[in-house]
N, C-alpha and C positions, 0 to 999 in steps of 0.2 A: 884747681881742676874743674873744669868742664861735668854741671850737675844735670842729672836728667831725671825726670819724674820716673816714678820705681809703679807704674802702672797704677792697676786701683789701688796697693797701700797708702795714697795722699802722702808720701813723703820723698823725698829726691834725695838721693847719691850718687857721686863722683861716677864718672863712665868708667872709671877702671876701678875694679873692685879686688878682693883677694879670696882663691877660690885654698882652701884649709884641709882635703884631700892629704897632702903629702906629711899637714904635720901628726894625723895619726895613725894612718899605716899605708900599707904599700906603695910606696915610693924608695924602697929603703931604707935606712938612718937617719932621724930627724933630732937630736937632741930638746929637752924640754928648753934649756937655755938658747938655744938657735930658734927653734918654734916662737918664745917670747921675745926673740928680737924682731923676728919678720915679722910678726904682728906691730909692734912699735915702727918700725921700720914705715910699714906702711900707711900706719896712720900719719905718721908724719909726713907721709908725703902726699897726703890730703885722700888717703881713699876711705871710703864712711861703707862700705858693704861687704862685710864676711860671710863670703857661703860655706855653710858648714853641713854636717850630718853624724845622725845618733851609731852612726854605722862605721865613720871612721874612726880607727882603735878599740869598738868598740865604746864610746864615749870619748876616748882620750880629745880628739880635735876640742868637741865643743866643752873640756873642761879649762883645757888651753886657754880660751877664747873667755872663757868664764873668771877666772885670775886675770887674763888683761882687763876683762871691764870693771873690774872690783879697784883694779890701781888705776886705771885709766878711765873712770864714772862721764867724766865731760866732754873726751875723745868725738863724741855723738856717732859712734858707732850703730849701725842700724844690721841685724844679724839675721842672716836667711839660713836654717837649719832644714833638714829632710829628716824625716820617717818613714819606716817599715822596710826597710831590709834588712835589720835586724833577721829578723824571723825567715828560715828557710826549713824547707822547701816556699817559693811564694805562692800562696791561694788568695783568688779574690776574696774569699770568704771570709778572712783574716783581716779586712778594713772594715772596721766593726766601731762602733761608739766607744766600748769597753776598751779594746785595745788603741785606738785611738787616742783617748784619754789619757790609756798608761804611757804610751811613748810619747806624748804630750809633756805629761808632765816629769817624764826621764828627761828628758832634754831642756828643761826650766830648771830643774835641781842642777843637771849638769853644768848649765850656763847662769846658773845662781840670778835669776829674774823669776818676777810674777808672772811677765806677761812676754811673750813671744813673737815679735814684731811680723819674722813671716814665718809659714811653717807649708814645706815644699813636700809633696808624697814624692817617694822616690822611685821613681821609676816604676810602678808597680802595676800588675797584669794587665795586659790592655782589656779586660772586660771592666775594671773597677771604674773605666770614665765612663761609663752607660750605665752605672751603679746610683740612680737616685741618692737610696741612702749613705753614700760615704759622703756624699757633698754634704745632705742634710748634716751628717754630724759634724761637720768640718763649721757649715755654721752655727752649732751647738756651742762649738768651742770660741766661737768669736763672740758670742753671747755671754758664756759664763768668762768671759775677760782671760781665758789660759793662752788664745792666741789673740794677737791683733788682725791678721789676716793670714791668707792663704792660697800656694799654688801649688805645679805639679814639676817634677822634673822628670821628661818624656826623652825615649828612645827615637820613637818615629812622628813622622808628620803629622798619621793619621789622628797617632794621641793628640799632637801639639792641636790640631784644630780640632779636636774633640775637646777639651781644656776648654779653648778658645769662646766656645759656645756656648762655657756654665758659666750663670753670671753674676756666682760669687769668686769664680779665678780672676785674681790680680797678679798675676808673673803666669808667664810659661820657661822654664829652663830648658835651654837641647844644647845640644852642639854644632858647634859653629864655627868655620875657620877656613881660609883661604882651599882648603883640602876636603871641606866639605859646604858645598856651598846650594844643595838645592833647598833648603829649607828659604831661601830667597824669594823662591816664585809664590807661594800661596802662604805660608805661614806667617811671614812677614807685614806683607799686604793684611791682615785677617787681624793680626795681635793688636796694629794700628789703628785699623776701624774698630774693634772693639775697646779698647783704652787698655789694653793687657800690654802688662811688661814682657819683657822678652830680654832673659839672661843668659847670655851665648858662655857656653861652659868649652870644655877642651879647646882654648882658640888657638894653642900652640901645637897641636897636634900630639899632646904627650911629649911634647920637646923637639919633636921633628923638625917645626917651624922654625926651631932657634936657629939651628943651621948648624947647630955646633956636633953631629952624630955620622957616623958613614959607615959602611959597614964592616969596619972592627970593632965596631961600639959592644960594650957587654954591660948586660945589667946584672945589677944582685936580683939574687933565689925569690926573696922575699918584695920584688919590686915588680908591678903588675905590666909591664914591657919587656919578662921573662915571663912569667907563665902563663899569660893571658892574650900571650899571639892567635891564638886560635877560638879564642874564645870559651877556654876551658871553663872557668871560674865567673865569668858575667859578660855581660851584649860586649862582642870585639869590639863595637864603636866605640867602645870609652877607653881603648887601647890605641895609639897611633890613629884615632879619629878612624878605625876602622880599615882604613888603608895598608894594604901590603907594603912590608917595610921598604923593599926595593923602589917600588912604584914612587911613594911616599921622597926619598932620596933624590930622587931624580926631577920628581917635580920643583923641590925645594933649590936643587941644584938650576935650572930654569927662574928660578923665582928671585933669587939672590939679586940679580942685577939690577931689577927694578927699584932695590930699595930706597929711602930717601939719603942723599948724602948726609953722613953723620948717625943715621939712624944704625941700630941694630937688627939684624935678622927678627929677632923676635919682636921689637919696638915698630916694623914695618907691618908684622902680621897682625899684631895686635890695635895697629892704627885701622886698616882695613877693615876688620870687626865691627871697631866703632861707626864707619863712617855709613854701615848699611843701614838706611833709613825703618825705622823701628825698633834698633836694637837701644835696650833704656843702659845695661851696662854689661863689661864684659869681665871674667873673674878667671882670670889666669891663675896659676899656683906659683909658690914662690918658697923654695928653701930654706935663701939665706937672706938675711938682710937685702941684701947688695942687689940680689934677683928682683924685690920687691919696690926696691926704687927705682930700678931701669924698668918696670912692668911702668909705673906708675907715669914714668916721662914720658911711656907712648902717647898720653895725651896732651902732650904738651906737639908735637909733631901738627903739624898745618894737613888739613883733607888732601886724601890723594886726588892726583890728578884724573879726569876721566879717561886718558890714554895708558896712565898706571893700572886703572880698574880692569880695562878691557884686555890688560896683555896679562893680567892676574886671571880672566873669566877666562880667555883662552887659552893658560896651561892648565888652567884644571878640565875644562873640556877635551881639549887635546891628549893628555899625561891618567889624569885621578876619575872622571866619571866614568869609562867605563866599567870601572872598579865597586863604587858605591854609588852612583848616582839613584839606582832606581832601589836600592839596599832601605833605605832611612828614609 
């Protein structure tokens, strides 16, 4: 697989990465036995970057993730975990050294290491990137050896280039995907000249992009594409990539033809991802096995063409921006 440098942490992993969301909660039913296959799964099929967080299951993901690297030591698995959504209601006040520390080192016990290769704030109030002191502490932690480095994973643009211009951030995480695609114009360009990574998260739309949904699709109670269509429970973007389901459908339906012969719906979208200049890698979620190795083969897929790009730029011009364009 196809390696890219992972911004300022100095170390490179596979453009397709596995994003670990599903395997501790809402997504519905993830078995601990199926959770540890698509972990395996994935590594074998050469991807070295798990994004994780203290927030899915409540620890469950990054304990998952924590038993695969204890049997899997040489995998050279490199693991990008987030902090602080734990704690609700969110106040900026609450990214503090003290608490810092603790979900620091909640997430080192969970993932049974010393030292924390990236550690991502999650989403957290857009006042805390004008927050001096959260960064100073962030490189408090890079000092006393609890993380190796550190970035943020941002809802909007504003943050991603707010991020952008601290310069101890080495990743920016958002989302990213043929259904959401302005973070293209300035953040991309910005991540580049600065030497900051850029980890395109949602690239499937929540599964829209696979192709495989239409509208008799139903999800289970406990699966965030039931009860977070509105945005009840956290930002809609991280629902359907914020896209109204129908809208979403129909673009996809438009989208399909483009694909590459042989490829899969999902294997097209997630090529695309890759091929936008500054993205270092992309971490789609994966189930089952079987999900994590067709993830994996969209990098084996040859650059789209520039007449593939431009008929992809205008159904989502045409179809999805005037939905979220000026949203994110």
């Amino acid at each position: 697989m196809e390696q890219r440098m992972l911004g300022r942490t100095g170390r490179e992993v596979g453009v397709i990465g596995l994003g670990t969301w599903q395997l501790g909660a809402d997504w519905g039913d993830v078995s601990e036995p199926e959770a540890l296959a698509t972990l395996a799964a994935a590594a074998d099929s050469g991807v070295t970057l798990f994004d994780t967080a203290d927030a899915y299951g409540d620890g469950l993901s990054e304990q998952l993730i924590g038993r695969f690297l204890k049997e899997r030591p040489d995998a050279g698995i490199v693991v990008a975990t987030k902090v602080g959504r734990r704690v609700m209601p969110q106040h900026p006040e609450l990214y503090r050294m003290e608490n810092l520390r603790e979900w620091v080192d909640r997430s080192r016990s969970n993932l049974g290491v010393d030292r924390l290769d990236l550690v991502q704030l999650h989403c957290p109030p857009t006042a805390v990137y004008s927050t001096d002191a959260v960064f100073d502490a962030l490189d408090t932690l890079v000092e006393e050896e609890r993380i190796a480095a550190y970035g943020v994973s941002v809802e909007t643009r504003q943050e991603a280039l707010a991020a952008i211009a601290r310069p101890g951030v080495a990743s920016v995480q958002l989302v990213l995907n043929m259904l959401r695609q302005a973070p293209l114009q300035q953040v991309l360009p910005a991540a580049r000249a600065a030497g900051v990574a850029i980890i395109a998260r949602v690239p499937l739309a929540s599964g829209l992009l696979s192709g495989r949904y239409d509208l008799t699709t139903t999800f289970a109670e406990h699966d965030h594409r039931h009860y977070n269509r509105d945005g009840a429970a956290f930002d809609i973007g991280e629902t359907f990539a914020g896209v109204p389901y129908e809208i979403g459908l129909e673009a996809v339906r438009r989208l399909a033809p483009l694909a590459p012969a042989g490829a899969t719906m999902a294997q097209f979208a997630l090529r695309w991802v890759i091929d936008q200049p500054g993205v270092s890698a992309v971490i789609p979620g994966a189930r089952t096995a079987r999900q994590a190795q067709g993830n994996a083969a969209s990098a084996c897929l040859p650059p789209l063409s520039a007449e593939v790009q431009e008929a992809v730029r205008h159904v989502y011009d045409e179809v999805v921006a005037p939905s979220v364009a000026d949203r994110w």
